[in-house]
C-alpha positions as CSV (number, residue, x, y, z in Angstrom):
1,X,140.0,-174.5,79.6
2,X,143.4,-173.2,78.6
3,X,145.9,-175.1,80.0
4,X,150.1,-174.7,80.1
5,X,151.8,-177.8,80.0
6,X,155.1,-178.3,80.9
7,X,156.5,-181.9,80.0
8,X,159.0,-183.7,77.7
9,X,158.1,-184.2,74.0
10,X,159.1,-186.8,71.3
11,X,158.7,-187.1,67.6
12,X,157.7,-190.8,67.5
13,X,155.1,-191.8,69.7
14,X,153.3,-190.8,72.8
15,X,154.9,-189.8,76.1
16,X,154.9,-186.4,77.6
17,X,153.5,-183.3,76.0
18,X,153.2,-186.0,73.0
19,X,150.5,-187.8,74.6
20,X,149.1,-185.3,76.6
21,X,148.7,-182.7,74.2
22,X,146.1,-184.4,71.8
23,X,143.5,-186.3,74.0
24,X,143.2,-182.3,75.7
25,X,142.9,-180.5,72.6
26,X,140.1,-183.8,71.4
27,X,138.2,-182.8,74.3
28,X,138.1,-179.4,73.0
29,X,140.8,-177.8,75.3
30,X,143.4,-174.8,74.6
31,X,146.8,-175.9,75.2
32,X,150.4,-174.1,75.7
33,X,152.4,-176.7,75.3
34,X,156.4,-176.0,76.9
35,X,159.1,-178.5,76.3
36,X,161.8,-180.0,78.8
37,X,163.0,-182.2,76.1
38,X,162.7,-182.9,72.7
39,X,163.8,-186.5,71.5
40,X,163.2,-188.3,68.7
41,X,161.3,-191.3,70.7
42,X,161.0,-191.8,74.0
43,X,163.9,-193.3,76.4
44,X,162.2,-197.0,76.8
45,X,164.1,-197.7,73.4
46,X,167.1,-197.6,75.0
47,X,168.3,-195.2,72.3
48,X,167.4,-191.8,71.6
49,X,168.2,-188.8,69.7
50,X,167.3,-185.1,70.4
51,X,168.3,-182.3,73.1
52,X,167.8,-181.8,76.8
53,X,167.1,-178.4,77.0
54,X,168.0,-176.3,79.4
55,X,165.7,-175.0,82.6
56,X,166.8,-171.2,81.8
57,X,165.6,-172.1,77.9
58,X,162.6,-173.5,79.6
59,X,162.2,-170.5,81.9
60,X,162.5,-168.5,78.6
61,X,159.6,-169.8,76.7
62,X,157.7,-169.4,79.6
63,X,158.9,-165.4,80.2
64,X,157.7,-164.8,76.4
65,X,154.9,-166.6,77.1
66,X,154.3,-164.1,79.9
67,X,155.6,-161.3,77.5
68,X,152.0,-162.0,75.8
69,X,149.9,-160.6,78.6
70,X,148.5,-164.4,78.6
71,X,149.5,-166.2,81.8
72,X,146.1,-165.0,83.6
73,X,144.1,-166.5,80.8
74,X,145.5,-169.7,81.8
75,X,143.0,-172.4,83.8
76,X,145.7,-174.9,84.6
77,X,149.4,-175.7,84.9
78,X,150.0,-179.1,84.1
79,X,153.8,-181.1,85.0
80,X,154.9,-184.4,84.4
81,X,158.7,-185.7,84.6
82,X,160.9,-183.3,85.8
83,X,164.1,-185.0,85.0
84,X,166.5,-181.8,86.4
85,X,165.9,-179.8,89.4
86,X,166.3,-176.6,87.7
87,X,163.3,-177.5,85.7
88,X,161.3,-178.4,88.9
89,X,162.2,-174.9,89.9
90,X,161.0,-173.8,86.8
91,X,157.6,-175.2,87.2
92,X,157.5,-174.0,90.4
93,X,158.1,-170.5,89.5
94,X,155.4,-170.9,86.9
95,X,152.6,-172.1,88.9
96,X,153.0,-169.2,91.3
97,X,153.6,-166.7,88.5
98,X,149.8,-168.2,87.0
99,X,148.3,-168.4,90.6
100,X,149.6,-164.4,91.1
101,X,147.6,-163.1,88.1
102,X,144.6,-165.7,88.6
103,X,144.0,-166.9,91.6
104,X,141.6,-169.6,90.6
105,X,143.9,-171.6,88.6
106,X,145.1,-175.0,89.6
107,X,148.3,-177.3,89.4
108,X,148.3,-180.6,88.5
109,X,151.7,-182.0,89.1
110,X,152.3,-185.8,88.0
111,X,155.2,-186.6,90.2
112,X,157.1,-188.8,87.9
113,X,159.6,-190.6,89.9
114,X,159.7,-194.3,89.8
115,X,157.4,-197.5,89.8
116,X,157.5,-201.1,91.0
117,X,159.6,-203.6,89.5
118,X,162.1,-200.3,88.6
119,X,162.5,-198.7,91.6
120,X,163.2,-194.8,91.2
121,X,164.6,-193.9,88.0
122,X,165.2,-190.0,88.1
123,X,168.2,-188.4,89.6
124,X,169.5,-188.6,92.7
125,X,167.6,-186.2,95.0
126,X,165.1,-185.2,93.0
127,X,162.4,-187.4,94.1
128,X,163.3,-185.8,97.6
129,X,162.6,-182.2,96.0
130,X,159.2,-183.3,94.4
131,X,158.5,-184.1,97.5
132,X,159.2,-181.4,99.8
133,X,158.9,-178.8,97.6
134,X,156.6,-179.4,94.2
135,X,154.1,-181.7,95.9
136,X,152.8,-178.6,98.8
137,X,152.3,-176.6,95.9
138,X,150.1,-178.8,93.7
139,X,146.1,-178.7,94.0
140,X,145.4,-182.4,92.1
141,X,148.3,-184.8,92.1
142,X,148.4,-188.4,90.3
143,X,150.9,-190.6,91.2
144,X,151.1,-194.5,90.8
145,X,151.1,-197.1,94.4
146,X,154.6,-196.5,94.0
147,X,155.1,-193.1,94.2
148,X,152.6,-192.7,96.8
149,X,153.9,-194.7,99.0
150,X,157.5,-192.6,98.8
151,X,155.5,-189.4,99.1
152,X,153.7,-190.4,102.1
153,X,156.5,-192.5,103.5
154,X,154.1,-195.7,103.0
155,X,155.3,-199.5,102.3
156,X,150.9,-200.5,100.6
157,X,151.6,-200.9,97.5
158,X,152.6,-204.6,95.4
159,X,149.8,-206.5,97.4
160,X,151.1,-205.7,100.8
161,X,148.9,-202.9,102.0
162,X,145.5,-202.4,102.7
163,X,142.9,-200.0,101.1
164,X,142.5,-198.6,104.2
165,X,146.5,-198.3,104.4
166,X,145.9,-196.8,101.1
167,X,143.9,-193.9,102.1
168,X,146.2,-193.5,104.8
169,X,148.9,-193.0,102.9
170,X,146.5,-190.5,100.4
171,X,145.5,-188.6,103.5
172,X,149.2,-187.9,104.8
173,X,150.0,-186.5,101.3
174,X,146.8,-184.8,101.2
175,X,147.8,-183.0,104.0
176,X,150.5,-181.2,102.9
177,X,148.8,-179.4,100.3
178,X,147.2,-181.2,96.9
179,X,143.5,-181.7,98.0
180,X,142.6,-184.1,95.1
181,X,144.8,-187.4,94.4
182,X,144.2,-190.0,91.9
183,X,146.5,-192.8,92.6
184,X,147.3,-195.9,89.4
185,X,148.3,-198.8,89.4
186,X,147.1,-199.5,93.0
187,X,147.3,-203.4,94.2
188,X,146.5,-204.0,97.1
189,X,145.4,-207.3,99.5
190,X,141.8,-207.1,98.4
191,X,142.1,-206.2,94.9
192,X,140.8,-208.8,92.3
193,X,143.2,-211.1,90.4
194,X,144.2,-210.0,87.1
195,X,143.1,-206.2,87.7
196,X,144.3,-203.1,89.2
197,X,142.6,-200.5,91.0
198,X,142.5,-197.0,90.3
199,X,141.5,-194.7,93.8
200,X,140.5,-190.7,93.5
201,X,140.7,-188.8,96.9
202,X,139.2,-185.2,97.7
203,X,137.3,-183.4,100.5
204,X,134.3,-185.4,99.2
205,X,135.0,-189.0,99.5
206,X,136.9,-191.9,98.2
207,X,136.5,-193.7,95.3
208,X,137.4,-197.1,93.5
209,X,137.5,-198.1,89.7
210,X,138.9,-201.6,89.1
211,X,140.1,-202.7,86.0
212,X,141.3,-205.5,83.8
213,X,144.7,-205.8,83.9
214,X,146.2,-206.3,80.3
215,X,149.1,-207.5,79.2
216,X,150.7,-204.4,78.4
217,X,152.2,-202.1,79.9
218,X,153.2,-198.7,76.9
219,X,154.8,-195.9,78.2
220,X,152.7,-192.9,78.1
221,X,149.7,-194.0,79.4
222,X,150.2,-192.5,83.0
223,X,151.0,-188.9,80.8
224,X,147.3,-189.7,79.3
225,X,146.1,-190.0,82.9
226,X,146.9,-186.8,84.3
227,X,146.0,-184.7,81.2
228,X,142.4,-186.2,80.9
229,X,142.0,-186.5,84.9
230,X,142.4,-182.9,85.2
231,X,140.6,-182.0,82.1
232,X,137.5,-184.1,83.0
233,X,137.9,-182.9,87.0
234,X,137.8,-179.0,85.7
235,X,134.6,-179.8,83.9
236,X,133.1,-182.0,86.6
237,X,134.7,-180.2,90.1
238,X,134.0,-184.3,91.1
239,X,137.2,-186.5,91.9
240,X,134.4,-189.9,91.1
241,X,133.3,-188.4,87.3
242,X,136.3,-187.5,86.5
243,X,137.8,-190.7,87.3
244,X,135.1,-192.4,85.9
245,X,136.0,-190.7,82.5
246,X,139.2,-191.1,82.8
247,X,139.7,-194.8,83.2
248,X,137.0,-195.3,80.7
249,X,139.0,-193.5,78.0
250,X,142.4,-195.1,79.3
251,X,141.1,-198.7,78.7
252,X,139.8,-197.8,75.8
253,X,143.7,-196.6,74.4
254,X,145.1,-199.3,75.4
255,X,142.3,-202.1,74.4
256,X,143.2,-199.7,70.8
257,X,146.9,-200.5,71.4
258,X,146.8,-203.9,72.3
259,X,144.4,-204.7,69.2
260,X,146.5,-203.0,66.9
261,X,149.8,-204.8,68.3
262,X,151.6,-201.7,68.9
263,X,154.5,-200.6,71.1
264,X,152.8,-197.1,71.2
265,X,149.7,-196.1,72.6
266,X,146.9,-195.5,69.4
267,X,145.7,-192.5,70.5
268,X,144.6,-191.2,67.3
269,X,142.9,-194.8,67.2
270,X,140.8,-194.2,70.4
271,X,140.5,-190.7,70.1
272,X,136.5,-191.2,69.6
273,X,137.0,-192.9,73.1
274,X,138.6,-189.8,74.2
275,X,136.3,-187.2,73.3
276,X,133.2,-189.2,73.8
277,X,135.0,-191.4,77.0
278,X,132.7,-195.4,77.0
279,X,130.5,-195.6,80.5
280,X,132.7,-199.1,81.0
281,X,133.6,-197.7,84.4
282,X,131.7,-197.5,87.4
283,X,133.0,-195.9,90.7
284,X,132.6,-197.4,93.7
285,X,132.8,-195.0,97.0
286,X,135.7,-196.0,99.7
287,X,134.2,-193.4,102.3
């Protein structure tokens, strides 16, 4: 699969194109990868070095990109934060100019907006914009309880809602355009102390991973997510393998990270995880 990735990218460590990259090339992917930022570590240090860049430098790369004769050849478009609306607009731009020339490609937008505990912490109105504009547009989606329940206009996630409020909410985004959802970080009433749920969503079903809920929480992880959910979902055309797969390989980065003592997520560490993901995971069907 070739795949054009269009996310943030730091020198040190793993967030963005910087986690995302790697784990898809390990599973023996071709990826384009085009930056929105390049910093020297991610923003969770508080301090940071590096440029924003621009959404007409963005729009750029991706016009020489096109300049190649190449876009067609491309599988996937793959977003994550979108910290500016001109990039989103970018993005958008890009997925139709990769859907003109091959129809058969697919967007999988992870709608970076916000999470419990933090509330939203992009710009104001952009989370609006994802929603009403990016979102319609995307084929697999991957958002955490929080995000969700903004998109659908929810209040599930934190332990108040149901699963069955879940796939409420999953449905009324599904709706609107992206046919497969995975959904993180999902806690709900009947999810098992100490864990949190992970729920895929398509025309087939519903399905349920639960897992052990360390005590860590690195920043890249839900970047990991997206890339190796729609890696494993292209190879697999099943929402319940591929998130089998892909919450396998995710507890296995962070058991790596947590081992190791590390601030960053060991993906080089796991990477043996990655391309070969543990059968630790077992889904469980919702519907």
């Amino acid at each position: 699969m070739r795949i054009l990735s269009v996310q943030s990218s730091v020198a040190y460590g793993h967030v963005g194109n910087s986690a995302a990259v790697f784990p898809l090339q390990r599973l023996g992917h071709d990826v384009w990868p085009v930056l929105t930022v390049h910093f020297s570590n991610h923003t969770g240090y508080g301090a940071w070095r590096g440029p924003v860049l621009p959404a007409e430098d963005v729009r750029e790369v991706v016009a020489g990109i096109e300049d190649r004769g190449v876009l067609g050849d491309a599988d996937a478009v793959l977003s994550g934060y979108q910290g500016d609306p001109g990039v989103a607009a970018v993005v958008l731009e890009t997925v139709a100019k990769v859907k003109a020339v091959h129809p058969g490609a697919v967007y999988c937008c992870d709608p970076v907006m916000g999470d419990v505990g933090r509330g939203m912490f992009v710009r104001p109105g952009l989370p609006e914009l994802i929603r009403d504009e990016v979102v319609p547009a995307a084929d697999l989606l991957t958002p955490n309880h929080f995000e969700l329940d903004f998109l659908a206009g929810a209040t599930t996630c934190d332990g108040v809602g149901t699963r069955e409020e879940l796939l409420e909410a999953v449905d009324a985004v599904r709706a609107r355009g992206p046919r497969t959802v995975l959904v993180t970080s999902v806690l709900t009433r009947e999810t098992a102390p100490d864990h949190l749920d992970v729920v895929a969503v398509d025309d087939e079903g519903a399905w349920l991973v639960t897992t052990p809920r360390l005590p860590i929480a690195p920043n890249g992880c839900g970047d990991v997510t997206a890339a190796l959910f729609l890696a494993h979902w292209h190879g697999t055309r099943s929402a319940a393998r591929a998130l089998e797969r892909t919450t396998s390989s995710v507890r296995a980065v962070l058991e790596a990270t947590l081992a190791a003592g590390s601030r960053e997520i060991r993906l080089v560490d796991a990477q043996d995880a990655i391309a070969d993901p543990p059968r630790t995971a077992a889904a469980t069907r919702l519907r």
